[in-house]
N, C-alpha and C positions, 0 to 999 in steps of 0.2 A: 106248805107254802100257801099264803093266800091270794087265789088266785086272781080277786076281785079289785086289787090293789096292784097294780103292777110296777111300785116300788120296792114292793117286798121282797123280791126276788134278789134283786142286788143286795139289801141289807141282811138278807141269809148267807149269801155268797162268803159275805163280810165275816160273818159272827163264827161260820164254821166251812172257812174252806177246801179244809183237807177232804170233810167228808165226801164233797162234788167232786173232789177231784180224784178219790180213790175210784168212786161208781165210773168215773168216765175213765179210767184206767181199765177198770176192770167191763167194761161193755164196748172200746175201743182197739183195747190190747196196745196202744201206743203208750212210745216212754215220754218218762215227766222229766225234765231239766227244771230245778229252779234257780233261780238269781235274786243275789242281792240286788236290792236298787242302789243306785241310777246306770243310767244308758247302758246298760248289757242287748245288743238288739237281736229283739223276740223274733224277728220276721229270719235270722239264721235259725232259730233255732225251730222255728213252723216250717224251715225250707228243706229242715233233713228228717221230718217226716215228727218231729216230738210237737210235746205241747207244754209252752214253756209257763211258768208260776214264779209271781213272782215272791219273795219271802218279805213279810213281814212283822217286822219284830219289835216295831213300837206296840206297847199294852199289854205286852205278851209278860204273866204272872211270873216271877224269877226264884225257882228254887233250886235247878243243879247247875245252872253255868256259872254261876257266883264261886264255885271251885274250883274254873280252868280259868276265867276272865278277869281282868283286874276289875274290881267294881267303878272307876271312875272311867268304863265305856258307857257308848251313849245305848239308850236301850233299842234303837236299832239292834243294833249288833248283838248285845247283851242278848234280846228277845228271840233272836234266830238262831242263836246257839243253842240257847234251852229249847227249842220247836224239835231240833234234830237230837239234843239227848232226852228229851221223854218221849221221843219214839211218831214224833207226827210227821217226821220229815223223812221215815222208813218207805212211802211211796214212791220217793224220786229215785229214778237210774242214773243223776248228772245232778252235777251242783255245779254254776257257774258263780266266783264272786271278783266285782272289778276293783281293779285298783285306784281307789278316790282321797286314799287316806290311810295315817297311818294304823289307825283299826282295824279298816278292811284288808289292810294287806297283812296286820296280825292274826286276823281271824281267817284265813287262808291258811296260814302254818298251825293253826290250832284246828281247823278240821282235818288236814291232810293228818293231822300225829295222831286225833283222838277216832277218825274212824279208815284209815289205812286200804278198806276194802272197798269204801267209797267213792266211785269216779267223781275227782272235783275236777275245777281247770282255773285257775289265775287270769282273768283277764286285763290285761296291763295298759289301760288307755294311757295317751300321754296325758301327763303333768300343763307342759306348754302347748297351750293349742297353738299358740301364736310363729311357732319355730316352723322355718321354712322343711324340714323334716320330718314332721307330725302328722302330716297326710301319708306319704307314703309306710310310717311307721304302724299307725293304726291298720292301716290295708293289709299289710302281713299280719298283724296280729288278729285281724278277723279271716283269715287266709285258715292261721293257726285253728284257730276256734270251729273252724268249719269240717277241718279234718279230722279234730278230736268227737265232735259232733257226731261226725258219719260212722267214725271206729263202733260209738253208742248204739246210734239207730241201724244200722248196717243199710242205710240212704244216701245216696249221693245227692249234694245241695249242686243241681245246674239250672243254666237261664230260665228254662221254661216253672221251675218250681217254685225260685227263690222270683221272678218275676210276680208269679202267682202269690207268696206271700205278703209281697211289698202291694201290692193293689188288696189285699184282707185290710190290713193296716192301715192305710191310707183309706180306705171307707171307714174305718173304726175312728181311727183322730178326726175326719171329717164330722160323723157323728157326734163327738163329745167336744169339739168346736161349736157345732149348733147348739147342744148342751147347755155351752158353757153362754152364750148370748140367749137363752132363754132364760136362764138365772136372771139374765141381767133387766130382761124385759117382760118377766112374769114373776116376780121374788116371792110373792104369797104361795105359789103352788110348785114352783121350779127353785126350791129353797136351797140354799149354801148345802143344808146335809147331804138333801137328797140328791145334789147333782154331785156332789166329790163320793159320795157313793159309789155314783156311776163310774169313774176314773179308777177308785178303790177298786171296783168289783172286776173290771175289762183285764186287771193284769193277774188273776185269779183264776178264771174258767177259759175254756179254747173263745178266741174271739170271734167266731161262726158266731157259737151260740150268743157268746154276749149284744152281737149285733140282733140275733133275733128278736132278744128282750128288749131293746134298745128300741126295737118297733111299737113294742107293746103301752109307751108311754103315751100322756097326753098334748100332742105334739101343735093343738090348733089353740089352745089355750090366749084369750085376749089378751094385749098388750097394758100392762098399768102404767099410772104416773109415776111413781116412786115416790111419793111424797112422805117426809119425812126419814128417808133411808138416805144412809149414811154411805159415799161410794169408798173402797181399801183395796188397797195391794198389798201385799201378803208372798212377806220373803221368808224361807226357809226351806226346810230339805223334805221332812214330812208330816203330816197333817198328825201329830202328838202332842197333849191327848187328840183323840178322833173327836172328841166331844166337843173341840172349842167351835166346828162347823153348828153346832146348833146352838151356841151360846153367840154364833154372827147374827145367825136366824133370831134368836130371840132378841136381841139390841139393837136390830132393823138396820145392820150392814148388810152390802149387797157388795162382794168381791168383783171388781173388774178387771183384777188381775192378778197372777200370781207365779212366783217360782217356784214352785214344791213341785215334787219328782213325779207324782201322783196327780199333779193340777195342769194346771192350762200348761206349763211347760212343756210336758212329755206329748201336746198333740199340735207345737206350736207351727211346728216344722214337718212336710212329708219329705222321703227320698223323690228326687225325680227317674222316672221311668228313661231309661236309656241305654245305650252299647252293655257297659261297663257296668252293673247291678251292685259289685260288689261297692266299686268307685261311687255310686249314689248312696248305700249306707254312709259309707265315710264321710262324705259330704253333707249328711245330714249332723252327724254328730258335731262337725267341727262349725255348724251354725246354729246348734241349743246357743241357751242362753245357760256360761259356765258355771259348773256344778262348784260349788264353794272348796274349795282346796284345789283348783287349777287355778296354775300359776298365768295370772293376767297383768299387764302393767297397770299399776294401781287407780293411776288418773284415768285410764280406759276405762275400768271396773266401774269405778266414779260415777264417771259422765254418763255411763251407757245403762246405766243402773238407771238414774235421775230421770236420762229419755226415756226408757219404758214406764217410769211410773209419772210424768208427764203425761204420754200420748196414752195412758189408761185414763185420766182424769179423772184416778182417784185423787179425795180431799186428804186422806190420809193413809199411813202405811205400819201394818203391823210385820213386825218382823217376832217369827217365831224360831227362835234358838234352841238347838237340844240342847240337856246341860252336860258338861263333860266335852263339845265341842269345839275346842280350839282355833278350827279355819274361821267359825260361827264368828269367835267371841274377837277374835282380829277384824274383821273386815268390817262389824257392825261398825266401830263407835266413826271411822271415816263416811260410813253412809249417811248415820244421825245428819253428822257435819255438813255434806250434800246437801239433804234435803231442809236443812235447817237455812240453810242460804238460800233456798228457793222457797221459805215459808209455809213447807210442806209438814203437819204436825208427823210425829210416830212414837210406836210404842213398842218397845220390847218387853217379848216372855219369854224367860228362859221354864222351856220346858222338857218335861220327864216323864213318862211313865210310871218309875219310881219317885214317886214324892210328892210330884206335882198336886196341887190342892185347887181344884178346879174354883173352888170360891172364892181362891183370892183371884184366879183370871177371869172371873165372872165382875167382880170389885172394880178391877180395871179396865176392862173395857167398858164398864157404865162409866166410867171417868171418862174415860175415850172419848164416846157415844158424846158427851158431853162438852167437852172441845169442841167435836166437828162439828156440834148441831149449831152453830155461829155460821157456820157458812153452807147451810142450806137454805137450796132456793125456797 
């Protein structure tokens, strides 16, 4: 690690995370829970004594799950199946994966059959957030998740622990809110990469440590003008390729906002400290901003979409698509449509892992880049 640089440490974290996480297995003695993304909440799973990772499987090289998985999964999924059959995912004592789609809810019955000895657990968020039902339905199912939990760690999740977790947490998304408004106000030094780094890197290692690295940044850094940067909001589920954050940096976009599971989303929202602890996870989920295959009425989706990328005042909005995904490739062409009425430009990539050709999204976003530069100050 270079220690003279104190970005480096997160884009180690990045490059090769099993290794940290084995060492702190093995110097901690606690168990590993991992999850799929999105919303599976880490702070249950820091409240029964594990340390939760989270799996990711966009980039990730495909050579044995192309056996069990149809190949027109998105490499999400695809990438996290292959992690646990060439053996990197032999660390963990619990696999949690939620129900967002129908992938994830295939790749649930494809781990339960291909490793049988393996503690997974089905996390079934609702579909409808919006159904008078969906609050209390979530609450048992995090109820659920907590017993299976404690089976694992042989810890009981009560007030005084999982309070403790949810205040870790809530200084971490605090942290990478500042983060995320230093990108915005120092973009030469506080760059697109290096700060979704920081997001990448927090759902990877125990978030003690990540906060302590998080100290090590340079946090007095002067404020610039932004002259000649281009402001974007940036829809989709995860940062795939990782690359396209330094292909922003290089085209002198500066994100003001964004939906990805990994980005400003996941720290947009804390729980509130209260009676009912478990009642404030719930409460936090069913006020994200919804993960693309829950079911929203469509002019809501719309409208509420348009607001956030209004009061971002970005000039424009890239939406990044996995390819192979469905909810993705439904929802977009009505957003076009939105922000096309409110003379909002944008640009879809449909991207992949497998296949994706970084030059041609290098090609277009210079087009991009090119559009918005008409209406900079």
């Amino acid at each position: 690690m270079n220690k003279s640089d104190p970005w480096a440490a997160f884009a180690e974290i990045i490059r090769d995370p099993w290794s940290k996480i084995k060492d702190i297995k093995a110097k901690t003695g606690k168990k590993i829970i991992g999850h799929i993304l999105p919303d599976v909440p880490e702070e249950l799973i820091h409240a029964a004594g594990a340390i939760p990772v989270a799996i990711a499987g966009a980039g990730i090289p495909i050579s044995l799950a192309q056996a069990h998985i149809p190949g027109y999964s998105c490499s999400h999924a695809m990438g996290a199946l292959e992690l646990r059959l060439n053996g990197e995912l032999n660390v963990l004592d619990g696999m949690i994966i939620p129900y967002v789609c129908d992938t994830t809810r295939n790749l649930y019955h494809l781990w339960k059959n291909l490793f049988p000895d393996s503690p997974c657990e089905f996390l079934r968020l609702p579909k409808k957030i919006g159904d008078s039902n969906a609050n209390q339905y979530l609450k048992e199912e995090y109820l659920r998740i907590s017993k299976w939990l404690e089976e694992i760690t042989g810890e009981k999740i009560v007030d005084e622990t999982l309070g403790s977790s949810i205040l870790i947490y809530n200084n971490s998304r605090d942290q990478l809110r500042s983060a995320y408004h230093m990108m915005e106000i120092s973009p030469s030094s506080w760059t697109a990469s290096r700060v979704i780094s920081l997001f990448e890197s927090a759902f990877r290692i125990p978030r003690e440590e990540h906060l302590t690295l998080l100290e090590r940044l340079p946090w007095n850094v002067m404020e610039e003008t932004g002259t000649g940067r281009s402001r974007i909001y940036v829809k989709g589920k995860v940062w795939d390729p990782l690359e396209v954050t330094d292909l922003f940096d290089e085209y002198g976009f500066t994100l003001v906002g964004d939906e990805i599971v990994t980005g400003k989303r996941s720290v947009a929202i804390d729980p509130t400290i209260q009676k009912d602890l478990l009642q404030a996870l719930v409460d936090r989920h069913m006020s994200l901003i919804p993960y693309t295959g829950y079911h929203v009425d469509p002019e809501q989706m719309i409208g509420d979409f348009i607001t956030r990328v209004e009061n971002s005042n970005a000039q424009g909005v890239v939406f990044l698509n996995p390819k192979f995904c469905e909810a993705a490739a439904f929802d977009t062409p009505d957003m076009i449509l939105g922000l096309k009425e409110k003379s909002i430009p944008s640009l879809v990539l449909e991207t992949s892992s497998r296949g994706t050709s970084l030059s041609q999204i290098r090609l277009r976003l210079e087009a991009f880049k090119e559009i918005l530069s008409d209406d900079l100050p």
